[in-house]
PyMOL commands that place a pseudoatom at each C-alpha (Angstrom):
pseudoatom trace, name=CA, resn=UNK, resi=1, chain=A, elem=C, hetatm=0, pos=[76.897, -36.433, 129.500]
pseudoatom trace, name=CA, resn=UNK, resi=2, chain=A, elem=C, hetatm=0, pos=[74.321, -37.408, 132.070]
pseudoatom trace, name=CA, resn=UNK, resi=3, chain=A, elem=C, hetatm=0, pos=[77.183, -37.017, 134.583]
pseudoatom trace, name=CA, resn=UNK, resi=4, chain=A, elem=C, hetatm=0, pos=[77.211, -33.682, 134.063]
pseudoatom trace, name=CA, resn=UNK, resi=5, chain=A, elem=C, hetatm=0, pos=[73.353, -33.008, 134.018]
pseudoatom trace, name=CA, resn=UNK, resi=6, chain=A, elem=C, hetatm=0, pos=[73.104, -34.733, 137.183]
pseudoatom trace, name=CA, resn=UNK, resi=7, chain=A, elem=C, hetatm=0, pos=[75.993, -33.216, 138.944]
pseudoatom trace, name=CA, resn=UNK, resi=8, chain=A, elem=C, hetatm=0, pos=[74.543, -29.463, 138.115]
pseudoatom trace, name=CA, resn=UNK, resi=9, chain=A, elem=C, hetatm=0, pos=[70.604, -30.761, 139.195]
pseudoatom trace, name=CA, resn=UNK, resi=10, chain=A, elem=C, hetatm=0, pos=[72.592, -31.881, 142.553]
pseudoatom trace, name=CA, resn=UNK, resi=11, chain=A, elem=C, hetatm=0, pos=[73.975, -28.838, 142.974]
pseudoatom trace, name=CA, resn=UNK, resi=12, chain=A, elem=C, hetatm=0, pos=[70.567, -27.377, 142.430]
pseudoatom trace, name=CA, resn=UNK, resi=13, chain=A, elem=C, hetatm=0, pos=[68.601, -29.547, 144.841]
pseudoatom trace, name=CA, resn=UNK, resi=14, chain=A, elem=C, hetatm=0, pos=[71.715, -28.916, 148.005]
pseudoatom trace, name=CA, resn=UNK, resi=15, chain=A, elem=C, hetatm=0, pos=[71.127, -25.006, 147.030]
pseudoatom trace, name=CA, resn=UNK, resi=16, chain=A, elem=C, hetatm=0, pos=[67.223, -25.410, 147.262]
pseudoatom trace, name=CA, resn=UNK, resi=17, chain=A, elem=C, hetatm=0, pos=[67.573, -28.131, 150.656]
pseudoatom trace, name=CA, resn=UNK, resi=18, chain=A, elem=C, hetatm=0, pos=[69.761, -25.598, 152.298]
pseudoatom trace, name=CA, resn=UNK, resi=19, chain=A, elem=C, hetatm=0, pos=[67.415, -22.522, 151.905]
pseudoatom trace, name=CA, resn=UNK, resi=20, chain=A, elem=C, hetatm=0, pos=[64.528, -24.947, 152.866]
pseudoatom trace, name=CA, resn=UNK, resi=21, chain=A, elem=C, hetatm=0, pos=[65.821, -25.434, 155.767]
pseudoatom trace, name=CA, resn=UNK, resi=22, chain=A, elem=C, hetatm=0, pos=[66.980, -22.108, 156.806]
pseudoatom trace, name=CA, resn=UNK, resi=23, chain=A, elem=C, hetatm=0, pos=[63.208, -20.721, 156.174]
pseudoatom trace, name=CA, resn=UNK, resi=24, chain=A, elem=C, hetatm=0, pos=[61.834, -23.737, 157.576]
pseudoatom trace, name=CA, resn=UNK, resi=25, chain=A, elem=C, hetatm=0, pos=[63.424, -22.673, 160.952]
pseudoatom trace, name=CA, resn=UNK, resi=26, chain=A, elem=C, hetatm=0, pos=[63.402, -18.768, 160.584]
pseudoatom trace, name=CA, resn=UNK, resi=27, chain=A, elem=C, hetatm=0, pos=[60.576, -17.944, 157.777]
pseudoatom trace, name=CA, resn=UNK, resi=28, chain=A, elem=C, hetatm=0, pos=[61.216, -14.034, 158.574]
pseudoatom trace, name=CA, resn=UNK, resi=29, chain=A, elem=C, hetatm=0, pos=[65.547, -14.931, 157.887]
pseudoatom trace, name=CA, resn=UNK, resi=30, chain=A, elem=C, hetatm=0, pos=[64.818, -13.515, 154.456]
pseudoatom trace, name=CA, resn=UNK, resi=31, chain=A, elem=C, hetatm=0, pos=[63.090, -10.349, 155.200]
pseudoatom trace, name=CA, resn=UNK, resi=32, chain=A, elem=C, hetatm=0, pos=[65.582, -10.041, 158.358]
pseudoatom trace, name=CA, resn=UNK, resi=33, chain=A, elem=C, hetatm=0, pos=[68.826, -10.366, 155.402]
pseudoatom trace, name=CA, resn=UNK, resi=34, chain=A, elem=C, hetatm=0, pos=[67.981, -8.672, 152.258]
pseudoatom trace, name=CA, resn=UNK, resi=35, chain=A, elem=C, hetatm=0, pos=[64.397, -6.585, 153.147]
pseudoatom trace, name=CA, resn=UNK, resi=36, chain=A, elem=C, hetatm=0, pos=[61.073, -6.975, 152.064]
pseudoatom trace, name=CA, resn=UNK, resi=37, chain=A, elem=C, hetatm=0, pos=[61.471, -6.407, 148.466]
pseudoatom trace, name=CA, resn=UNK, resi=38, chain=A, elem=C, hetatm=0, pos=[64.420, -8.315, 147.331]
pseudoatom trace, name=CA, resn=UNK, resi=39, chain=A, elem=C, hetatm=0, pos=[63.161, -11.243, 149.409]
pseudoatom trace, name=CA, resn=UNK, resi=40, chain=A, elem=C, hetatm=0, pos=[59.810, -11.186, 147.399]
pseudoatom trace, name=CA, resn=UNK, resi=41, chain=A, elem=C, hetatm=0, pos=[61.875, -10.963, 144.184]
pseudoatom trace, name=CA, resn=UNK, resi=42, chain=A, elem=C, hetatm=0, pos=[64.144, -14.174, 145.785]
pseudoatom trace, name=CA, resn=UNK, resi=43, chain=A, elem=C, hetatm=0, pos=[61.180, -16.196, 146.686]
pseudoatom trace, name=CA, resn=UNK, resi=44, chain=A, elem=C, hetatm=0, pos=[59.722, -15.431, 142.913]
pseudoatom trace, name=CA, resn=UNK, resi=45, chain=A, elem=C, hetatm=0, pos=[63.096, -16.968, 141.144]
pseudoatom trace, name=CA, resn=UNK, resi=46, chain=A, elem=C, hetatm=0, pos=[63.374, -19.604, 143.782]
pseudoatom trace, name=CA, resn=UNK, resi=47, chain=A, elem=C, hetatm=0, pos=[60.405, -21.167, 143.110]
pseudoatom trace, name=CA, resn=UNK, resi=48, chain=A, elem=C, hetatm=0, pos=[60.481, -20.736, 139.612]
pseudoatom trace, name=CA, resn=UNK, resi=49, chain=A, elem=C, hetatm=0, pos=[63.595, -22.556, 139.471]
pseudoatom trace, name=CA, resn=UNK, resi=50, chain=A, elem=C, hetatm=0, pos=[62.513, -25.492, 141.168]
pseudoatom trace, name=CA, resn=UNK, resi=51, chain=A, elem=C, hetatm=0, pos=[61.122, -27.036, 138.239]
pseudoatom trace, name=CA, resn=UNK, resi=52, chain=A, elem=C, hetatm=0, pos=[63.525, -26.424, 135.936]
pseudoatom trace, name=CA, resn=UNK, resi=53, chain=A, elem=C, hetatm=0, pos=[66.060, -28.403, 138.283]
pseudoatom trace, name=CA, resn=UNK, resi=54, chain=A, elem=C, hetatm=0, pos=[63.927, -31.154, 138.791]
pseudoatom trace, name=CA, resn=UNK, resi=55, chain=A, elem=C, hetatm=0, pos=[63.213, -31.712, 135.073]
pseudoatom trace, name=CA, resn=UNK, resi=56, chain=A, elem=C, hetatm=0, pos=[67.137, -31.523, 134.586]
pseudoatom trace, name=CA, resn=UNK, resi=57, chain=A, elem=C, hetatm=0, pos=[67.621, -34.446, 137.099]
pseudoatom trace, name=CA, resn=UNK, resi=58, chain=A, elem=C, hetatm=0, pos=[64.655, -36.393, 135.629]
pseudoatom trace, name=CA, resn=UNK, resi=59, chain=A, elem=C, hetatm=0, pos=[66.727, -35.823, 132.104]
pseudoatom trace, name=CA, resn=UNK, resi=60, chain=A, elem=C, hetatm=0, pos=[69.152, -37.111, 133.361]
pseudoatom trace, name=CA, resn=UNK, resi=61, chain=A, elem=C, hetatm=0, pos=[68.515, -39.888, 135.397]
pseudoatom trace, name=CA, resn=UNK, resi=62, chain=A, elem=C, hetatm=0, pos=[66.166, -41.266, 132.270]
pseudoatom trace, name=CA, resn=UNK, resi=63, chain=A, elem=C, hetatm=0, pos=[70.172, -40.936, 130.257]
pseudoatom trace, name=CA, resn=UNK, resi=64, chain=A, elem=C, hetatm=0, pos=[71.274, -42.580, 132.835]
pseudoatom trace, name=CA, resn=UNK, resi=65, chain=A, elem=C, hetatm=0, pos=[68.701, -45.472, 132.496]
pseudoatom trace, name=CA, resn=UNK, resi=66, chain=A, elem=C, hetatm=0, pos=[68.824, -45.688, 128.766]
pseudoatom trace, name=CA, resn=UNK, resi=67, chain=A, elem=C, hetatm=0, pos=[72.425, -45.964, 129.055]
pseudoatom trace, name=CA, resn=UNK, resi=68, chain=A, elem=C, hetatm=0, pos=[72.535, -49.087, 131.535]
pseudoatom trace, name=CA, resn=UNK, resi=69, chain=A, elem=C, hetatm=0, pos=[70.150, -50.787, 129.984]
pseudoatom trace, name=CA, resn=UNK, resi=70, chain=A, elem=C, hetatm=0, pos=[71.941, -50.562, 126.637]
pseudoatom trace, name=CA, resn=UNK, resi=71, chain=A, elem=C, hetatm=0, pos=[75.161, -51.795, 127.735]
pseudoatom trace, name=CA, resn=UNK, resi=72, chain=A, elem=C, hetatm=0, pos=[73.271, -54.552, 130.260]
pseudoatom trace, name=CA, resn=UNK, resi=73, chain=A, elem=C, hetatm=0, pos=[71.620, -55.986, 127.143]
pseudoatom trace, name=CA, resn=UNK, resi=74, chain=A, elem=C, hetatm=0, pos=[75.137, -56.051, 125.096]
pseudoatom trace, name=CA, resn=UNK, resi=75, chain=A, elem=C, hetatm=0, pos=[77.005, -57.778, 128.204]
pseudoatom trace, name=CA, resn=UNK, resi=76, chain=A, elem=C, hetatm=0, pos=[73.847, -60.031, 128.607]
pseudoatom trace, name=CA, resn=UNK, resi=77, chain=A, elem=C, hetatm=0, pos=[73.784, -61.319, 124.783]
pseudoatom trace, name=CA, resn=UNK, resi=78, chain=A, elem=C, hetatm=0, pos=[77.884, -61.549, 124.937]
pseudoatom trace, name=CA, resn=UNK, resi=79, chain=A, elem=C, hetatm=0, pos=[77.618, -63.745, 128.167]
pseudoatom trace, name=CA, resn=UNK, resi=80, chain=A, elem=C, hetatm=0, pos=[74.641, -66.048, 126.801]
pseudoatom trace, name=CA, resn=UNK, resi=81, chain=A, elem=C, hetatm=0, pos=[77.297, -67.550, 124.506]
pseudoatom trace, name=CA, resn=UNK, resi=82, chain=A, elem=C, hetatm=0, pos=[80.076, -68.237, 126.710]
pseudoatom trace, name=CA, resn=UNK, resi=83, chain=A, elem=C, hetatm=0, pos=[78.540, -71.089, 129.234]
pseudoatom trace, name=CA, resn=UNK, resi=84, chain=A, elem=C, hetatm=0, pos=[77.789, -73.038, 126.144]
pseudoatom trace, name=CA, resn=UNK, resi=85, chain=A, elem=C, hetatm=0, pos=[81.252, -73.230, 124.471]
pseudoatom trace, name=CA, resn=UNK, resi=86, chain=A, elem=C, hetatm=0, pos=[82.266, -73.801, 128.058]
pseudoatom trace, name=CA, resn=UNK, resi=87, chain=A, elem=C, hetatm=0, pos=[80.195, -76.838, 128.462]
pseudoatom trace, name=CA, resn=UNK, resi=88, chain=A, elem=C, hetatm=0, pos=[80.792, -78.140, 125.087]
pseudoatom trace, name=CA, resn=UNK, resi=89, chain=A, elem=C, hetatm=0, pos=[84.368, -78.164, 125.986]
pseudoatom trace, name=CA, resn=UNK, resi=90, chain=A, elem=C, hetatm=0, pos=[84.340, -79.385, 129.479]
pseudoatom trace, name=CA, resn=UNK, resi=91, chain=A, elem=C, hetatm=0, pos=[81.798, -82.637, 127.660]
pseudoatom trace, name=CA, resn=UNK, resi=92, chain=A, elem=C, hetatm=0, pos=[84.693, -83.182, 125.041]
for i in range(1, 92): cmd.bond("trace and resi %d" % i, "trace and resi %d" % (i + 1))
show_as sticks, trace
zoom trace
């Protein structure tokens, strides 16, 4: 699941890096494309969407977290017995 949430918030943050950049080397590219007014109404969505696509990736990545922690402590407590019998045995 949190595969999926981060793949779409990636996609998000390559769509936002690449029209950073464009207006960070032309910042009249947008008026120059699609005039004055559906620039404004561009600029208006693109910024409003920022958030959203960070708190998607920040969703996510806590998922992700949750997840590896879970199965770290599971692996953890299932290897914590094994050097033990091990020991035992090699002693015997």
């Amino acid at each position: 699941m949190f595969f999926a949430l981060l793949s779409v918030a990636y996609v998000g943050f390559a769509f936002v890096s690449v029209i950073v950049m464009l207006l960070a080397f032309d910042g009249s590219l947008g008026d120059r494309i699609v005039g004055e007014a559906a620039y404004d109404q561009f600029r208006i969505w693109f910024f409003a969407i920022q958030p959203f696509v960070l708190l998607g990736s920040v969703v996510g990545y806590t998922m992700m977290v949750r997840w590896i922690l879970r199965c770290h402590s599971a692996q953890s407590s299932n290897q914590s017995l094994e050097p033990t019998a091990g020991r035992r045995d090699a002693q015997t």
